[in-house]
C-alpha positions in Angstrom: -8.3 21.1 0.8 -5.2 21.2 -1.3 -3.5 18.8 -3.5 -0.8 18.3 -0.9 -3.1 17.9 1.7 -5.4 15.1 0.1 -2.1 13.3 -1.0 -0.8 13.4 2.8 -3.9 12.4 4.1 -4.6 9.5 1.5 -1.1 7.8 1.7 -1.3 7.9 5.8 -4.8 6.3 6.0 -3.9 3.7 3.2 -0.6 2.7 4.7 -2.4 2.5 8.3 -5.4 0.3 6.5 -3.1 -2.1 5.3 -1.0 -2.0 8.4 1.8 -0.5 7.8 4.4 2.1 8.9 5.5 4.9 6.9 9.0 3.5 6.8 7.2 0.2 5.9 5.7 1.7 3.3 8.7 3.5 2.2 10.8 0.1 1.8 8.1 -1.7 0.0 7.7 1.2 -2.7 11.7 0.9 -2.8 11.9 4.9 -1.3 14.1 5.8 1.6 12.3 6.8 4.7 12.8 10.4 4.8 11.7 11.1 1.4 8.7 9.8 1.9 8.5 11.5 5.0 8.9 15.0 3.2 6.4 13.9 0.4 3.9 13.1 3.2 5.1 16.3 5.7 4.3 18.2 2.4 7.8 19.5 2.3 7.7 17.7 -1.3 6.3 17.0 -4.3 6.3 13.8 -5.8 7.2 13.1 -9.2 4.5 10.6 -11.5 7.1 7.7 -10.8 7.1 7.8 -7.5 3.4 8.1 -6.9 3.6 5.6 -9.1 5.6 3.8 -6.7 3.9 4.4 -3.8 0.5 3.2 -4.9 1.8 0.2 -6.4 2.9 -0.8 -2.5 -0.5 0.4 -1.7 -2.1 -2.1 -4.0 -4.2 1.0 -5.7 -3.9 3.5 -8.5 -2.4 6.7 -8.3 -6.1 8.4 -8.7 -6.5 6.9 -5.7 -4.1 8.8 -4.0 -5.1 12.4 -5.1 -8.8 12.3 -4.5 -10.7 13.5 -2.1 
């Protein structure tokens, strides 16, 4: 599985364990909805800050995020 794919599949079943929509999720890691949509869709690549981001909402660390 690719980097994209893991990253995808990671931030969907982390936002869903903690109850959360992607739009949800998007607001609380201070992104708009549709560019988290496209990071998730894999129509884009995150930058380090907003992984960052992103698993800060998550309560985890980015390594978190990319493993499989």
């Amino acid at each position: 599985m690719d980097t994209h794919s893991i990253l995808s599949r990671n931030i969907r079943h982390l936002a869903r364990s903690k109850g959360y929509s992607l739009s949800r999720l998007a607001d609380f890691a201070g992104l708009s909805a549709a560019s988290l949509s496209r990071i998730v869709s894999r129509k884009r690549s995150p930058t380090v800050r907003t992984l960052e981001k992103i698993a800060l909402a998550l309560e985890t660390r980015v390594v978190d995020l990319l493993v499989d």
